[in-house]
Structures are given as structure tokens and as C-alpha cells.
C-alpha atoms as a printed R data frame, in Angstrom:
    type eleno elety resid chain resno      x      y      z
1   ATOM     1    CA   UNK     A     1  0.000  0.000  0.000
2   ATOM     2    CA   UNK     A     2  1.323  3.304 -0.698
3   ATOM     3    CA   UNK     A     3  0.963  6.141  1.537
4   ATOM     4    CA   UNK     A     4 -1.380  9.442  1.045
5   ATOM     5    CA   UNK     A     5  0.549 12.678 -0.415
6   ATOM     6    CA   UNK     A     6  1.448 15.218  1.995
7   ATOM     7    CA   UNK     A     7  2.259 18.469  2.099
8   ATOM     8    CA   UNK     A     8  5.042 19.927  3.825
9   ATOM     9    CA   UNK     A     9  8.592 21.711  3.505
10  ATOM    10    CA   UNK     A    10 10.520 19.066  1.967
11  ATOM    11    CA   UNK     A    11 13.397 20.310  3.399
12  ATOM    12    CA   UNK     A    12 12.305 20.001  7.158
13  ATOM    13    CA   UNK     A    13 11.274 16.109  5.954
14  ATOM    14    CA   UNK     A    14 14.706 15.420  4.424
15  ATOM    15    CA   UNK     A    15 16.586 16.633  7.018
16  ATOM    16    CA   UNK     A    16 14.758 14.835 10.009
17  ATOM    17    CA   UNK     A    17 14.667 11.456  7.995
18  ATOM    18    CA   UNK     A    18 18.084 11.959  7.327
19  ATOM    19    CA   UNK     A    19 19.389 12.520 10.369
20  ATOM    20    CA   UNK     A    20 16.994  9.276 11.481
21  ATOM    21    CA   UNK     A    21 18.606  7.270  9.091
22  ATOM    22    CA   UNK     A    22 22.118  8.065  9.818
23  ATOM    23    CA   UNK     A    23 21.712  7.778 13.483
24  ATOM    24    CA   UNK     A    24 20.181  4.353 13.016
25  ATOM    25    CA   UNK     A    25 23.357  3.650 11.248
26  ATOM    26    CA   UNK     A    26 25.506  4.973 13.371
27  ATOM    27    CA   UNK     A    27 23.655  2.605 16.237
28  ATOM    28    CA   UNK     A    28 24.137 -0.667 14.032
29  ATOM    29    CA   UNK     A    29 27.953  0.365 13.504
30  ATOM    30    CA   UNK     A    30 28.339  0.767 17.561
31  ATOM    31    CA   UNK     A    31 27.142 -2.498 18.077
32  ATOM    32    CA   UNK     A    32 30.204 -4.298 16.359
33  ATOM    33    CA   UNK     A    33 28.019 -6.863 14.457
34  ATOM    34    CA   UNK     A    34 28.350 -8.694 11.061
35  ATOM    35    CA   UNK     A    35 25.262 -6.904  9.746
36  ATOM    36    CA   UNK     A    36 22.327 -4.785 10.917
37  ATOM    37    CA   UNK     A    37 18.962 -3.589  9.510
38  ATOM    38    CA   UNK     A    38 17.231 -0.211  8.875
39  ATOM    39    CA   UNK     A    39 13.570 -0.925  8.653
40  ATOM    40    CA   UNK     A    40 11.563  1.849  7.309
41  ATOM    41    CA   UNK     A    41  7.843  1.959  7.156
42  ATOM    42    CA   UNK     A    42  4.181  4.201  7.820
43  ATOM    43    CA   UNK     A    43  1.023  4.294  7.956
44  ATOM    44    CA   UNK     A    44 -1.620  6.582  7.596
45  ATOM    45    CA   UNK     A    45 -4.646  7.338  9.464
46  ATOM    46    CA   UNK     A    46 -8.015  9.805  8.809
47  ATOM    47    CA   UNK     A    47 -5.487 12.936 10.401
48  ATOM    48    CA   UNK     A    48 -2.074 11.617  9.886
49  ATOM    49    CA   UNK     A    49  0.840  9.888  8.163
50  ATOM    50    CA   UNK     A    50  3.103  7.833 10.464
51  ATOM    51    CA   UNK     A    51  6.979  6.994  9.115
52  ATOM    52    CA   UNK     A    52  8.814  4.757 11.769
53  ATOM    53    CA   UNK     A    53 12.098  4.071 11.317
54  ATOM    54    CA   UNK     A    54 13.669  0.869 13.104
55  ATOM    55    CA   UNK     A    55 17.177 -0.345 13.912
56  ATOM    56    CA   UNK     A    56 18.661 -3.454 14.947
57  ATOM    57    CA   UNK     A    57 21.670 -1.280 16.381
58  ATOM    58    CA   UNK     A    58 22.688 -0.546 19.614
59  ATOM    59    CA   UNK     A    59 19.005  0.715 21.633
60  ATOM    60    CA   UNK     A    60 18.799  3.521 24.236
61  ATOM    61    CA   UNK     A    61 19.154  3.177 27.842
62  ATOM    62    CA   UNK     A    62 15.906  4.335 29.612
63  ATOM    63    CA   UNK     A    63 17.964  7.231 30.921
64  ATOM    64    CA   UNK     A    64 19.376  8.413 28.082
65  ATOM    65    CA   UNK     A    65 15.667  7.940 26.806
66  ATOM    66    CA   UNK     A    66 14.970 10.877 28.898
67  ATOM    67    CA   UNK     A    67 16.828 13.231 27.766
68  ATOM    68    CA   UNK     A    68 17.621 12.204 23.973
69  ATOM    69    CA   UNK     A    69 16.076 15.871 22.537
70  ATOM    70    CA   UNK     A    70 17.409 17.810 24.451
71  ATOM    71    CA   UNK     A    71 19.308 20.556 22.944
72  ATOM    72    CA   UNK     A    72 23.314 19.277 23.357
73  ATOM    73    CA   UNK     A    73 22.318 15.717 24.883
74  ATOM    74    CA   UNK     A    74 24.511 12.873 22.914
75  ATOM    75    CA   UNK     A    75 25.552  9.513 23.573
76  ATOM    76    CA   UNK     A    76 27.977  9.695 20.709
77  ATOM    77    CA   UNK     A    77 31.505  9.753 21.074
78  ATOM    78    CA   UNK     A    78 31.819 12.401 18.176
79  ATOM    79    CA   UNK     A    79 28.089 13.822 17.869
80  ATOM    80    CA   UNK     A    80 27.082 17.132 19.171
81  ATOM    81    CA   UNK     A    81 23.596 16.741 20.593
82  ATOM    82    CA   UNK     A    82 22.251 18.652 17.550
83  ATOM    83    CA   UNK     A    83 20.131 16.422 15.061
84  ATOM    84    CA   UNK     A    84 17.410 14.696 17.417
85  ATOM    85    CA   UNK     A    85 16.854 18.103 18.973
86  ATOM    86    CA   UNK     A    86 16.475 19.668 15.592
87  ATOM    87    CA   UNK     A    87 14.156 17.195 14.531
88  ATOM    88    CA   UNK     A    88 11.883 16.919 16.705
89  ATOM    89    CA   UNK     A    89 11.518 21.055 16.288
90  ATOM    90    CA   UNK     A    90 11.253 20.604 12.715
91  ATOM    91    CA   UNK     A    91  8.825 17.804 13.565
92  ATOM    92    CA   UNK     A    92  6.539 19.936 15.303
93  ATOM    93    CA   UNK     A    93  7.015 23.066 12.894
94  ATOM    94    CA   UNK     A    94  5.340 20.526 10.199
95  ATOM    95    CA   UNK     A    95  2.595 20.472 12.721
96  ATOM    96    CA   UNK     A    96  3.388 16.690 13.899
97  ATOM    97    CA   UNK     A    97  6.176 15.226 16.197
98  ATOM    98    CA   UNK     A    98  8.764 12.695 16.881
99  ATOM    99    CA   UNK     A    99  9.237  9.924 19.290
100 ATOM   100    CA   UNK     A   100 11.237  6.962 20.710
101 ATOM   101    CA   UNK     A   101 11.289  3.885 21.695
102 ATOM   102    CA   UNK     A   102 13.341  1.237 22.358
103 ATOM   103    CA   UNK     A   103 13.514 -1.805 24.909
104 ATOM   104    CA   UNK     A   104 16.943 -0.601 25.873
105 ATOM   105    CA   UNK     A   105 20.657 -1.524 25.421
106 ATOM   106    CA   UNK     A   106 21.295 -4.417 22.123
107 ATOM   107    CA   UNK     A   107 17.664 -3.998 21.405
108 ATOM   108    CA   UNK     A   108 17.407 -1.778 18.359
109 ATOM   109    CA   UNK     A   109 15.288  1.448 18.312
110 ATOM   110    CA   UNK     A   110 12.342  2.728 16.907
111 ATOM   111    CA   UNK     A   111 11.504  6.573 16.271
112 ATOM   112    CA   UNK     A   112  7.601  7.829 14.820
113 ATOM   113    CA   UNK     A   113  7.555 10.863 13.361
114 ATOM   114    CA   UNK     A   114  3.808 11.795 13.095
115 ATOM   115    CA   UNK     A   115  2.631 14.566 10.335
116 ATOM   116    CA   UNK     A   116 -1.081 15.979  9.863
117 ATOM   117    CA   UNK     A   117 -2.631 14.598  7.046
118 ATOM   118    CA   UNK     A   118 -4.877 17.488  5.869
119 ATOM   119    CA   UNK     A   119 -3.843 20.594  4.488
120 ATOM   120    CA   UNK     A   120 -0.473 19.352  3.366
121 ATOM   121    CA   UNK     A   121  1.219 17.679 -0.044
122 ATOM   122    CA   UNK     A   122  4.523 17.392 -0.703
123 ATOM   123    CA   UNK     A   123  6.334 20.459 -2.348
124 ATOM   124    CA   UNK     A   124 10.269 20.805 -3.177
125 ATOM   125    CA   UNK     A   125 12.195 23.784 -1.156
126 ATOM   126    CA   UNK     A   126 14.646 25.302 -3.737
127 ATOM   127    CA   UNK     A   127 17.845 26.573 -2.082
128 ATOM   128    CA   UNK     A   128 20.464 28.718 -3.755
């Protein structure tokens, strides 16, 4: 099944499943294994779209769940604290959000970001 057009600044959307992506990368590489999995997937409701992204990587303590968007919080040994804070405000400037899970350390992780269905389609950003 495919999912509904959206609207929204394809730019915001790039840049949050980007950073998604490469963090759920990052998590497989951490773990040391042979091999790994990104799962990516959504779902779409009456009011929303729903694109989940899943690792098999390295999973997030249930402290470090706490804090992971805040501004500067990392559990990276080179990362900044930057892109899950950034997301999550681009998230909710789209009008929807972003979330976690994850059943904790060598379990993998899962993060939802939600969009509103209605009102938006898809439309390029041109930068210079």
C-alpha cells in the first residue's frame, strides 16, 4: 500500500529522515556486528501519516531515553547533541512530532515521526 501525499517543507522532511537514518546507522555500527537492519515503514490514518524508522543497532538506555532531545544531549563519542533536537523542532514546525522507543541496550530502536494529514502535499524547497 502506498501512503497518502502530503504536504510539507521538503526540506524540514529530508533533514529529520536523514538525520533518522544516519543515526540508526551509526547505532548498528556501535554495536560491532556482522550486519544490521534499517527498517523503514508508515502508515496513515483519517489525520495523519506515520513513518517509523527501526534499527537493529545498539538501543537507548531508559535514561538516556529521557533526555535524547534535548538541545546538546549525545551519547555519541563524536556527535554534538544537535540532530534529534532539531528534529523533533522541525517535527513539530510541520505540525506533527517525533518519538522513541526502544527496549533498551542491544535492542534496536524505533523513532515515529507523526505529520497531519490534511492541508499538506509534498512540495520541493529550492535553495540557492
Amino acid at each position: 500500500d502506498q501512503l497518502p501525499m502530503i504536504t510539507v517543507d521538503s526540506y524540514k522532511l529530508v533533514q529529520i529522515l536523514t538525520n533518522l537514518i544516519s543515526n540508526a546507522a551509526d547505532a548498528i555500527v556501535e554495536t560491532k556486528a556482522t550486519s544490521g537492519r534499517i527498517v523503514i515503514n508508515g502508515e496513515s490514518s483519517a489525520t495523519s501519516v506515520v513513518i517509523r524508522i527501526h534499527d537493529t543497532g545498539e538501543g537507548i538506555t531508559s535514561k538516556a531515553m529521557k533526555r535524547l532531545f534535548e538541545h546538546g544531549f549525545t551519547t555519541k563519542q563524536t556527535g554534538n547533541g544537535f540532530g534529534l533536537h532539531i528534529s523533533a523542532l522541525a517535527a513539530k514546525e510541520l505540525g506533527g512530532s517525533l518519538e522513541a522507543h526502544s527496549n533498551g541496550p542491544g535492542l534496536g530502536a524505533t523513532f515515529s515521526l507523526t505529520l497531519p494529514r490534511s492541508g499538506w502535499t509534498v512540495t520541493p524547497t529550492l535553495r540557492r
